[in-house]
VOTIMAR-608374 format. One record per residue (C-alpha): z, x, y; residue number from 1. Coordinates in steps of 0.05 Angstrom, whole numbers. Each point is the difference from the previous one (the first is absolute). Layout:
N
<<Z,X,Y>,NUM>
...
***
This chain:
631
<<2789,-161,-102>,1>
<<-9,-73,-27>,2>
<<-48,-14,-60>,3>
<<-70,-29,18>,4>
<<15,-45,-49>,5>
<<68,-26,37>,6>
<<-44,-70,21>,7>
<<-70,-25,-20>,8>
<<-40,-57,-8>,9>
<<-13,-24,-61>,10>
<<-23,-63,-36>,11>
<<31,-25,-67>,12>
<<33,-67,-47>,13>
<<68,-38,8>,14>
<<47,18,-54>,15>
<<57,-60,18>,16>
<<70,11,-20>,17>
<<41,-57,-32>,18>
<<64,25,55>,19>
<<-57,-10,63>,20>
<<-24,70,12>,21>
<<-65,26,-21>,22>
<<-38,63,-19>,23>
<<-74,6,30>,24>
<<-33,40,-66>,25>
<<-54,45,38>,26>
<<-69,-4,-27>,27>
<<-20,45,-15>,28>
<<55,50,4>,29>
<<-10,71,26>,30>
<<-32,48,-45>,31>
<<63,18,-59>,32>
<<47,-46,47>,33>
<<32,-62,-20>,34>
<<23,-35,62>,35>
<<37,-60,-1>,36>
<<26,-31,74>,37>
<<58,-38,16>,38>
<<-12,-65,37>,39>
<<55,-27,40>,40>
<<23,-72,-2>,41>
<<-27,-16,69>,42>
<<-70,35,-11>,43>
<<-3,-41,-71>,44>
<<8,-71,27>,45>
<<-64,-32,7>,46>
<<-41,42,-61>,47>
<<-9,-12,-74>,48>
<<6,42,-57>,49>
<<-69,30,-18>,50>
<<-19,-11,77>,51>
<<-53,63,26>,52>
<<36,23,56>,53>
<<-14,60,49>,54>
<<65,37,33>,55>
<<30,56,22>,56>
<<43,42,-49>,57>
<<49,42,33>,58>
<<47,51,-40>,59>
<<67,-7,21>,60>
<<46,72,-3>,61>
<<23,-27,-66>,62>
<<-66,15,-27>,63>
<<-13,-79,-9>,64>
<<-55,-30,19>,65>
<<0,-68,42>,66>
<<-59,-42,13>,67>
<<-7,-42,68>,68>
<<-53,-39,41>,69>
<<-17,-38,-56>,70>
<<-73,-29,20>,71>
<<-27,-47,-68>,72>
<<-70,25,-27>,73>
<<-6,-52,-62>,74>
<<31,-45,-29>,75>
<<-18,-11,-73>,76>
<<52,-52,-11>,77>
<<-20,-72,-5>,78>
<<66,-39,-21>,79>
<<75,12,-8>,80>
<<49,-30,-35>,81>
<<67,-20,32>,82>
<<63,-49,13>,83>
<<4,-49,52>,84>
<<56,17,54>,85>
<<11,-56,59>,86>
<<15,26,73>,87>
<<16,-50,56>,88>
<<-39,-47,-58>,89>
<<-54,40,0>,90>
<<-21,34,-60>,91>
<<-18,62,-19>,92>
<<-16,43,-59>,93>
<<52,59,-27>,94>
<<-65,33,-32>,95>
<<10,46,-62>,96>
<<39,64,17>,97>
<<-47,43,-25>,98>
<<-50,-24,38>,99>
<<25,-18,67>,100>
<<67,24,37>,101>
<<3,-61,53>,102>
<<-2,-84,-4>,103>
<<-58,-28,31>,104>
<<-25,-61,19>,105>
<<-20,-53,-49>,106>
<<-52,-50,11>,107>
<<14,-59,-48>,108>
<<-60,-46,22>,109>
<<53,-76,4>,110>
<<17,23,-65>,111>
<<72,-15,-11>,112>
<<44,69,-23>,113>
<<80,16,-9>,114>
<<35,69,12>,115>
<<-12,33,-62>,116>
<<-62,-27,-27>,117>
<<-45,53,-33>,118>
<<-75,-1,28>,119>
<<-63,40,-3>,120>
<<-30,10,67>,121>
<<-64,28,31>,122>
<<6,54,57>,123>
<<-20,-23,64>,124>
<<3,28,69>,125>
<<72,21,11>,126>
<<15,-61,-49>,127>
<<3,-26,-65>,128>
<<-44,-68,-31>,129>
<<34,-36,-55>,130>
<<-48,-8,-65>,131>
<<50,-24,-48>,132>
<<74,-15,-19>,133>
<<21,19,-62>,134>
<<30,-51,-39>,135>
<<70,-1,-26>,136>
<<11,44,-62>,137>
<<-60,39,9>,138>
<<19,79,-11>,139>
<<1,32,71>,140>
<<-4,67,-21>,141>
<<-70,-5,-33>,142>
<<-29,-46,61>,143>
<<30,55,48>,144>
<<-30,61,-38>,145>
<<-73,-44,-10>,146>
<<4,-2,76>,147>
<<28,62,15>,148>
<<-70,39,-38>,149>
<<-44,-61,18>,150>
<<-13,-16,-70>,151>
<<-28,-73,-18>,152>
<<35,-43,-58>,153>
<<-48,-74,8>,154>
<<-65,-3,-15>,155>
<<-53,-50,50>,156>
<<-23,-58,-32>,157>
<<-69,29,-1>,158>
<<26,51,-48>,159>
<<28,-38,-48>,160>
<<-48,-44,-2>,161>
<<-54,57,-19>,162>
<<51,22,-39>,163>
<<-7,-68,-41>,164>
<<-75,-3,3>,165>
<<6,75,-31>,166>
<<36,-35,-68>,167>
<<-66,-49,-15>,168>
<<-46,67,-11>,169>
<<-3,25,-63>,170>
<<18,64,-44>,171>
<<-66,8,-20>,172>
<<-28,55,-46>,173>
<<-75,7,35>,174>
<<-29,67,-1>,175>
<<69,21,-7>,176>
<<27,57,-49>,177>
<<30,-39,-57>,178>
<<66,19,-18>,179>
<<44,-47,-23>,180>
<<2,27,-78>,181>
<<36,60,19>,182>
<<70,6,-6>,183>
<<21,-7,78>,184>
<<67,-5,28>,185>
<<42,-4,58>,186>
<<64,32,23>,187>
<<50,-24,51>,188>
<<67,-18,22>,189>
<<15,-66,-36>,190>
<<4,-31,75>,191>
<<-68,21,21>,192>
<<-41,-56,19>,193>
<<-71,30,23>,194>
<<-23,41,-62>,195>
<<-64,37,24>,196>
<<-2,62,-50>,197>
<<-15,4,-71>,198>
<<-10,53,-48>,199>
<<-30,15,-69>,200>
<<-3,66,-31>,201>
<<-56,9,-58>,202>
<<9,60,-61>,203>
<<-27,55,4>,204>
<<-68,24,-22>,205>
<<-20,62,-43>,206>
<<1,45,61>,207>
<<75,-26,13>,208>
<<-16,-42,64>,209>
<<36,-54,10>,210>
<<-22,-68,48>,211>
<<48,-20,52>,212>
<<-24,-66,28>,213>
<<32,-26,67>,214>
<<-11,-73,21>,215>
<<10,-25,63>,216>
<<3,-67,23>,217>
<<-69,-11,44>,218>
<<17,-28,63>,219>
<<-53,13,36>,220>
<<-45,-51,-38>,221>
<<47,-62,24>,222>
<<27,30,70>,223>
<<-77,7,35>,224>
<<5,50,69>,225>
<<14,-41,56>,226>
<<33,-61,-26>,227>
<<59,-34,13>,228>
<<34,32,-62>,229>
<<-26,70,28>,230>
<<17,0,60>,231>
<<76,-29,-9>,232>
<<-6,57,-57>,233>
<<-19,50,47>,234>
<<48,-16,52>,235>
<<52,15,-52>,236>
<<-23,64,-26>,237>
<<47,-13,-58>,238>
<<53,-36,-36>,239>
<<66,14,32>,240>
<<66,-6,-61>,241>
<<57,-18,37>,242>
<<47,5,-59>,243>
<<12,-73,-20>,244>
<<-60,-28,45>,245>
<<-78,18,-7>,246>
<<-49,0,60>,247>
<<-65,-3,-50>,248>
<<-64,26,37>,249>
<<-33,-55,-28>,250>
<<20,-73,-16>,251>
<<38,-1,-67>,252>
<<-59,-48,-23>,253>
<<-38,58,-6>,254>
<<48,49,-14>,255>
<<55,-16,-49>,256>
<<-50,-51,-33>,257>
<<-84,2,1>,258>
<<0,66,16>,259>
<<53,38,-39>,260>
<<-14,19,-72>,261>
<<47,-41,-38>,262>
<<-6,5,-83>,263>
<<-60,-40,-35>,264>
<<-33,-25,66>,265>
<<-81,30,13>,266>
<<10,35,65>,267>
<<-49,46,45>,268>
<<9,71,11>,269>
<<-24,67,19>,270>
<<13,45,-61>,271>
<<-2,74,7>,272>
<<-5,32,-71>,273>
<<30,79,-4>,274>
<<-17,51,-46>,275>
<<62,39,-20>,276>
<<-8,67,-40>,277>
<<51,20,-45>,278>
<<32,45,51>,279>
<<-2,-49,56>,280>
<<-63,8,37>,281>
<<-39,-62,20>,282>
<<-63,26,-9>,283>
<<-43,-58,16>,284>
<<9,-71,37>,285>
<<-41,-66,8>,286>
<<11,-58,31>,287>
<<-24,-70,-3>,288>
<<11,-79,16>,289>
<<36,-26,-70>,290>
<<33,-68,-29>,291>
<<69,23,-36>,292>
<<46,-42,-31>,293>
<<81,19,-2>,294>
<<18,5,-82>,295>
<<79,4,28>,296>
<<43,6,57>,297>
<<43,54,-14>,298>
<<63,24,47>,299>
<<22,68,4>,300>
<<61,2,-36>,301>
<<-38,-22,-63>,302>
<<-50,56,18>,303>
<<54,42,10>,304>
<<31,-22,-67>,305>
<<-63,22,-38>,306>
<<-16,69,28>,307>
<<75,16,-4>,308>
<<16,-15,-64>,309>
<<-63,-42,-31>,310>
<<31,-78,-3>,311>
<<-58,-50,7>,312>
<<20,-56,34>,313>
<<-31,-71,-22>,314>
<<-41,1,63>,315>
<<-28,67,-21>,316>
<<-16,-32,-74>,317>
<<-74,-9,20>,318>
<<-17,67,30>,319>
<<41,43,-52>,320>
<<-61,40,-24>,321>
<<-7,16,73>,322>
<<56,23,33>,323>
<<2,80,-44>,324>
<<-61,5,47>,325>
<<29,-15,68>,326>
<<61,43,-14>,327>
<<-53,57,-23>,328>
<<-34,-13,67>,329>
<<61,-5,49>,330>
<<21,75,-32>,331>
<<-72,22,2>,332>
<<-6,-13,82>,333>
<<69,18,10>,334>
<<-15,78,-32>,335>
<<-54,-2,51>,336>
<<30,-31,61>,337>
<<58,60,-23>,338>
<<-54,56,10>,339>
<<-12,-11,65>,340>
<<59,-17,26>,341>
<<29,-50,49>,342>
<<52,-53,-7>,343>
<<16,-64,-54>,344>
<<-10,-60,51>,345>
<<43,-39,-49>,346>
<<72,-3,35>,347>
<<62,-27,0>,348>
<<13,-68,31>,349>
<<48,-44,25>,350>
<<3,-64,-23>,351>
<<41,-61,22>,352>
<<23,-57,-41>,353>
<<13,-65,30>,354>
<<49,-65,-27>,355>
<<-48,-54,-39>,356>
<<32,-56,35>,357>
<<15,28,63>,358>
<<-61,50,15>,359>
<<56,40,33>,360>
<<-7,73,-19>,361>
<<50,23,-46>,362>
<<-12,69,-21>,363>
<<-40,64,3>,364>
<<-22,46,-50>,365>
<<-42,65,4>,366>
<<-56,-6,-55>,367>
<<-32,67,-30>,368>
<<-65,6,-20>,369>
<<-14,-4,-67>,370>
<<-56,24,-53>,371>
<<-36,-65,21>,372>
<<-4,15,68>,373>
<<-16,59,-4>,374>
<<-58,-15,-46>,375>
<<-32,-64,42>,376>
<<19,57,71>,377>
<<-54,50,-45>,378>
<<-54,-53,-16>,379>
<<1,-18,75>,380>
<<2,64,32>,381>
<<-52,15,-56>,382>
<<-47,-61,19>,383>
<<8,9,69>,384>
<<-20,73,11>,385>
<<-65,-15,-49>,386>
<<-27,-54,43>,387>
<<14,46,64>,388>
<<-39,52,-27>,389>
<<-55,-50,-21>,390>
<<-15,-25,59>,391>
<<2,73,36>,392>
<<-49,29,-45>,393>
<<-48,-65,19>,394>
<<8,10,70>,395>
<<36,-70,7>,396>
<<49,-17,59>,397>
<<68,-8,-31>,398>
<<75,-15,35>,399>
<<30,66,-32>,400>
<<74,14,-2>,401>
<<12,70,17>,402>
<<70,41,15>,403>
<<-1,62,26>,404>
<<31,70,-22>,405>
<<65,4,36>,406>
<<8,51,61>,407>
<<42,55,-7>,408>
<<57,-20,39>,409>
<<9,-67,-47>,410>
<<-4,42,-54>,411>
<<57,44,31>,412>
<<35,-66,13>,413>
<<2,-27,-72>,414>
<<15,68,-34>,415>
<<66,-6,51>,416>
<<17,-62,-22>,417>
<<-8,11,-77>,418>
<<45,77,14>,419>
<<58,-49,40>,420>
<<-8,-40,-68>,421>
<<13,49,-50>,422>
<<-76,17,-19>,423>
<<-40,61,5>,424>
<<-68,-15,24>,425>
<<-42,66,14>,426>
<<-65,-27,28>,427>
<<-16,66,35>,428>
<<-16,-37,62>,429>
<<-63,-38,-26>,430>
<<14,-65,-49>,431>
<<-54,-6,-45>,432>
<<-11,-57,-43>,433>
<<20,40,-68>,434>
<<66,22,49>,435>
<<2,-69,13>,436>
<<-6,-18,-82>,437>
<<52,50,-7>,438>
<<54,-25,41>,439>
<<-22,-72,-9>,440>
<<31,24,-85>,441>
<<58,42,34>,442>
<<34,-66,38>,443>
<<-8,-43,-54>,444>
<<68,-32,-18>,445>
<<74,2,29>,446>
<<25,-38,53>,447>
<<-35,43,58>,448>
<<-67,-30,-27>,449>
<<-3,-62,43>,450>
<<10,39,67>,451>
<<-46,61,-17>,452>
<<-51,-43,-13>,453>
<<10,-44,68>,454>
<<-4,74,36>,455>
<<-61,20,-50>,456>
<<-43,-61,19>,457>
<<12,17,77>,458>
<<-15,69,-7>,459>
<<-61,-14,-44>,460>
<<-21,-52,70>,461>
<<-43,-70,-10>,462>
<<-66,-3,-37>,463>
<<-42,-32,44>,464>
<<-66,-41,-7>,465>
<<-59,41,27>,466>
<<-85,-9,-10>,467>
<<10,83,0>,468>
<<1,25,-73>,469>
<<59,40,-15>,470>
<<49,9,-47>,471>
<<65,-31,-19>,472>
<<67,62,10>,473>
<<42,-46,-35>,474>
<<-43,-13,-62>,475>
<<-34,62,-2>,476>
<<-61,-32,-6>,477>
<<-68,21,34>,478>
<<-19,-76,18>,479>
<<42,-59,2>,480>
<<-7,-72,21>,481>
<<22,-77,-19>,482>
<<-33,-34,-48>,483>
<<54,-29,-45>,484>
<<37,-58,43>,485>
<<-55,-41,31>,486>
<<46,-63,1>,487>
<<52,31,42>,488>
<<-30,52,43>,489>
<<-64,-2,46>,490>
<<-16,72,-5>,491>
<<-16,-15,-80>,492>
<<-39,-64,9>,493>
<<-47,43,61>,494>
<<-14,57,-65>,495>
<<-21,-68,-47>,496>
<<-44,-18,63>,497>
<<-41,70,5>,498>
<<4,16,-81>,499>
<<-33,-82,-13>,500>
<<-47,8,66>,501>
<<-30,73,-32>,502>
<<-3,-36,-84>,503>
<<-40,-57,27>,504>
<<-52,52,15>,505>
<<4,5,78>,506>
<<-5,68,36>,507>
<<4,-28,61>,508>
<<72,23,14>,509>
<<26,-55,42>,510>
<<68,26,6>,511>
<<-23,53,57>,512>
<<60,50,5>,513>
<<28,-16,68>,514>
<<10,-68,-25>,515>
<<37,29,-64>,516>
<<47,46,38>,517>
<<13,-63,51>,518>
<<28,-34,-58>,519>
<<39,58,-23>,520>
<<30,13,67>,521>
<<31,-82,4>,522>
<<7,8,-82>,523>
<<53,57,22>,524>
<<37,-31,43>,525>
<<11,-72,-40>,526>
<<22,49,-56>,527>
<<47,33,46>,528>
<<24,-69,20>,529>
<<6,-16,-71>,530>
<<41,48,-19>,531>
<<53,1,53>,532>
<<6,-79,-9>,533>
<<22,19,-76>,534>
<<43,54,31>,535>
<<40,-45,42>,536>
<<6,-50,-47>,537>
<<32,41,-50>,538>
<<46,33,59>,539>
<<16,-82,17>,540>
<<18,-8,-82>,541>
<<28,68,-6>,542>
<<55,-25,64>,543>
<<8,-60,-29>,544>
<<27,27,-70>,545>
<<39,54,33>,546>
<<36,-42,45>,547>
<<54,-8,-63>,548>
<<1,77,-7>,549>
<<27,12,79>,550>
<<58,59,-12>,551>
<<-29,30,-62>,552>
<<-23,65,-9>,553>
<<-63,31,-26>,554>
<<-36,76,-7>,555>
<<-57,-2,35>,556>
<<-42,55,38>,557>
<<-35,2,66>,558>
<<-78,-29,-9>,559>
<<-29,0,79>,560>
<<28,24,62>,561>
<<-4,-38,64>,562>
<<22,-4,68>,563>
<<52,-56,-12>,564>
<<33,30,-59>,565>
<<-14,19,-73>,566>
<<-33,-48,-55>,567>
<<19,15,-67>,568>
<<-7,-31,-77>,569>
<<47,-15,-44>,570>
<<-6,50,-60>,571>
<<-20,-32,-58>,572>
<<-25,-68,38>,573>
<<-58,-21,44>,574>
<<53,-22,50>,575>
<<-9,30,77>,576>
<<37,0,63>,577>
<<22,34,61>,578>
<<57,40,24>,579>
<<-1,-3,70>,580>
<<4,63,45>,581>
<<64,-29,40>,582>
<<34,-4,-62>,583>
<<-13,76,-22>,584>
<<48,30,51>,585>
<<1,68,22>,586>
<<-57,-16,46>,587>
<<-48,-6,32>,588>
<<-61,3,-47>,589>
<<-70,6,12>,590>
<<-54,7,-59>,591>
<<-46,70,-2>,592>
<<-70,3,24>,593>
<<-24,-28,-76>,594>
<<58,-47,-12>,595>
<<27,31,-59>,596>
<<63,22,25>,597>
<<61,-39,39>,598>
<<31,51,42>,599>
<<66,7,39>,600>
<<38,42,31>,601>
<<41,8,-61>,602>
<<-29,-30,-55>,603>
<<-81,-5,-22>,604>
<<-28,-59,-56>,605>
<<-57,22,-33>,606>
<<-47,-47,-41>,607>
<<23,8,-76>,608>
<<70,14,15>,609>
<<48,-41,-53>,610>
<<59,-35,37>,611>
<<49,-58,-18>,612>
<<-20,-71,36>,613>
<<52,-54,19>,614>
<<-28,-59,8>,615>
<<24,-23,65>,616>
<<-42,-76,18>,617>
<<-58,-31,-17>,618>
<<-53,-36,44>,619>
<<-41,-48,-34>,620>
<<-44,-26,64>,621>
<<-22,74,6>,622>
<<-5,19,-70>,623>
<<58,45,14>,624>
<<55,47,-36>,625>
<<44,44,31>,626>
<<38,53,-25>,627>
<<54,50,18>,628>
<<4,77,-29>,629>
<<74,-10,-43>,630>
<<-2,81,12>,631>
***
């Protein structure tokens, strides 16, 4: 007898693949089921990536799935990126791969195109609108990915000119907390631009509590609710890095300049001041409106430099006396954060390096944490969880950031993966966030790092913004929001908002939850956008560089399972691809119910296991490297 679940209706989003076949992504899946539907050419023509869709999903003998009827729901997307093709002289627009399978029509409005011009165009009805040509020289890949996640890279006039008007209003101290005679400093990448976090650490007392003071730059006093600034800000959600090119929230007026806290300028800030014990419990927290002023702008090598193995650097001269004191406090929250578990947030990186005269990229290079990351990750995490838990115990509306205790079958999943890698995890079914500390130490180092850590953060699944209180898996923390980057993300300059809104004295609670949670919901899903821009921007660079490596061969081991093939990382580098399932032989393959495992007739891949890549071609339109097994 044939399965009830042999055909159904069911509604879900466009996943678009670059060779013109799709997957329609079910949402939700069936209880414990991951179902993922092939869409035929044919049925794919006339939809978008991300498109709402209902169907029918049919399960074919093979025990694939195949999606038809395709009948559009929504359509989120509001411009694509694409090339100009001419038919019969009429052009049309070979949109991005990954977001559309099919050339359509291209309204150019008398302005004058050529066969292979690169536009951005707004979707109309079974068309596409010209906005703009690119102009020659212009990187394609980072106008195509800015389309591709409708991100935004000019600001309207209106913006920049409040932006200006922001510059002619003063640093002024007022009723402000006055603390420009302590020893303050900041700590960043020597290419940072938009500074908004400072930090001073004061001795300790008799009772051996120290002071940890974090200063943040206050936005919220120049970018008022509903301006022009706010609500280009808002639209945003964040700062997007697209290694080599910025997409600041706000104008860099305001952020790499009036508002950032460069060294020996008056700026305004919201300073939380933590009281450390001597065995790392912050025992007390306050808050207030402050004036700070930046003794030095240190980096974090020189940091590093000094907690390693004590060299003061000549930017450091000034704030000598100081810096025993924010070693003694980075140890004292670490001990803590260490008793409760959870995971260093503090990770490996990589970095790309691009020719001065050229602005080609030239190189990439995975970048450790050091001591000084590790120490600015503590006074973060640190200052963020104390306002959280502030404004809970005052009843206040807050954008929290919560993740949630994985289920067991993740848990299963990762313990699989770090066994296929050569580590014994033992959760007993349930990770807990002292299991989590534990194998957070266990993983630490060798070349399998980089790709147990890609499968870790999956397993772990996305903190989220949320009104709901909760607490933070990850960090082991009981409450967790932003409060630290309120130039570059919205969700910390909506905290500044509620926290400046309840010190001026009112109780009227403006901020009504619905309202907060409507602004975590879009706040999710520009962060999502965000980071999937800076994905395929680094798979575009990551192509690019590889290109010369085509033939070479490199140990790597299997990271995700999907239905097209097997993506895996290079051991030892942040460098992805895919080895597709027609090149695996031995077929066919079909993923398991939880898409852990590959699995033939003869042969199953299993997330974790360690295999030799060829590199076989690179794609550099789609941010693409392909790879053969060299068995």
């Amino acid at each position: 007898m044939d399965s009830p679940f042999r055909s159904r209706p069911v509604t879900g989003r466009i996943d678009v693949h670059p060779r013109g076949f799709g997957f329609l992504v079910v949402q939700p899946p069936p209880s414990g089921e991951v179902l993922s539907a092939f869409i035929p050419p044919p049925e794919l023509a006339t939809f978008l990536a991300d498109d709402i869709v209902s169907a029918t999903v049919s399960q074919g003998q093979d025990g694939r799935w195949t999606a038809s009827g395709l009948s559009l729901q929504q359509r989120p997307r509001e411009q694509v990126y694409g090339e100009v093709v001419l038919r019969k002289g009429a052009p049309f627009l070979r949109i991005d791969r990954e977001v559309a399978s099919t050339d359509w029509p291209l309204e150019v409005a008398g302005t004058a195109v050529q066969a292979g011009d690169a536009v951005v165009a707004r979707i109309g009805e079974g068309k596409t609108v010209l906005l703009h040509r690119l102009e020659p020289g212009v990187d394609r890949s980072v106008a195509r990915i800015i389309a591709r996640h409708d991100l935004r890279r000019d600001f309207p006039p209106e913006v920049v000119e409040e932006a200006r008007a922001v510059r002619t209003v003063p640093h002024a101290l007022g009723a402000r907390r006055d603390l420009r005679a302590l020893p303050t400093v900041t700590v960043d990448a020597p290419s940072t631009r938009d500074i908004d976090d400072a930090i001073t650490v004061l001795p300790a007392g008799e009772d051996g509590a120290l002071r940890l003071l974090v200063s943040i730059a206050d936005v919220a006093e120049f970018v008022t609710e509903g301006s022009a600034l706010d609500r280009a800000a808002r639209e945003r959600g964040t700062s997007v890095y697209l290694a080599g090119h910025v997409l600041p929230m706000l104008p860099e007026e305001l952020s790499a300049h009036w508002l950032s806290l460069v060294p020996g300028e008056d700026r305004r800030c919201l300073t939380v001041e933590l009281r450390i014990d001597a065995e790392g419990r912050v025992t007390a927290a306050d808050v207030s409106e402050s004036l700070i002023r930046s003794w030095a702008r240190l980096n974090y090598d020189e940091v590093a430099a000094y907690l390693d193995t004590g060299r003061v650097s000549a930017a450091m001269e000034p704030v000598r006396e100081a810096m025993p004191w924010f070693r003694a406090a980075s140890a004292r929250l670490a001990v803590a954060r260490a008793g409760r578990g959870g995971m260093e947030m503090a990770r490996e990186e990589a970095r790309f390096t691009f020719d001065a005269d050229t602005g080609q990229v030239s190189g990439i290079e995975n970048t450790p944490p050091t001591t000084a990351h590790q120490l600015i990750e503590r006074f973060m995490v640190a200052a963020n969880e104390a306002i959280a838990t502030w404004m809970e115990d005052r009843g206040l509306p807050a954008v929290f950031r919560v993740q949630d205790e994985p289920d067991r079958q993740r848990v299963a999943d990762l313990a699989a993966f770090a066994h296929h890698s050569g580590f014994a995890a033992g959760f007993g079914g349930r990770l807990t966030p002292l299991a989590l500390g534990a194998f957070d130490r266990q993983i630490s180092g060798g070349a399998a790092e980089p790709a147990l850590r890609s499968v870790l953060r999956r397993s772990l699944g996305s903190a989220r913004y949320t009104v709901v209180p909760s607490g933070h898996f990850g960090l082991g923390a009981r409450r967790y929001l932003h409060f630290t980057s309120p130039i570059r993300r919205y969700a910390d300059l909506a905290v500044h908002r509620i926290l400046k809104h309840y010190l001026h004295g009112h109780r009227d609670f403006l901020h009504q939850d619905p309202a907060v949670e409507q602004l975590a919901a879009r706040l999710n899903a520009r962060a999502k956008a965000a980071s999937r821009a800076e994905q395929d921007r680094h798979r575009v660079l990551e192509a690019r560089l590889m290109a010369s490596h085509v033939g070479q061969r490199y140990p790597a081991r299997i990271t995700r399972v999907k239905p097209f093939g097997l993506l895996i990382q290079l051991d030892g580098m942040l460098v992805e691809g895919v080895v597709p399932v027609d090149a695996l032989g031995d077929g066919p393959f079909r993923p398991d119910a939880r898409e852990t495992s590959l699995v033939g007739p003869q042969r199953t891949f299993t997330i974790g296991m360690p295999l030799v890549a060829q590199v076989v071609s690179t794609d550099e339109g789609l941010g693409r490297i392909e790879f053969a097994l060299a068995e």
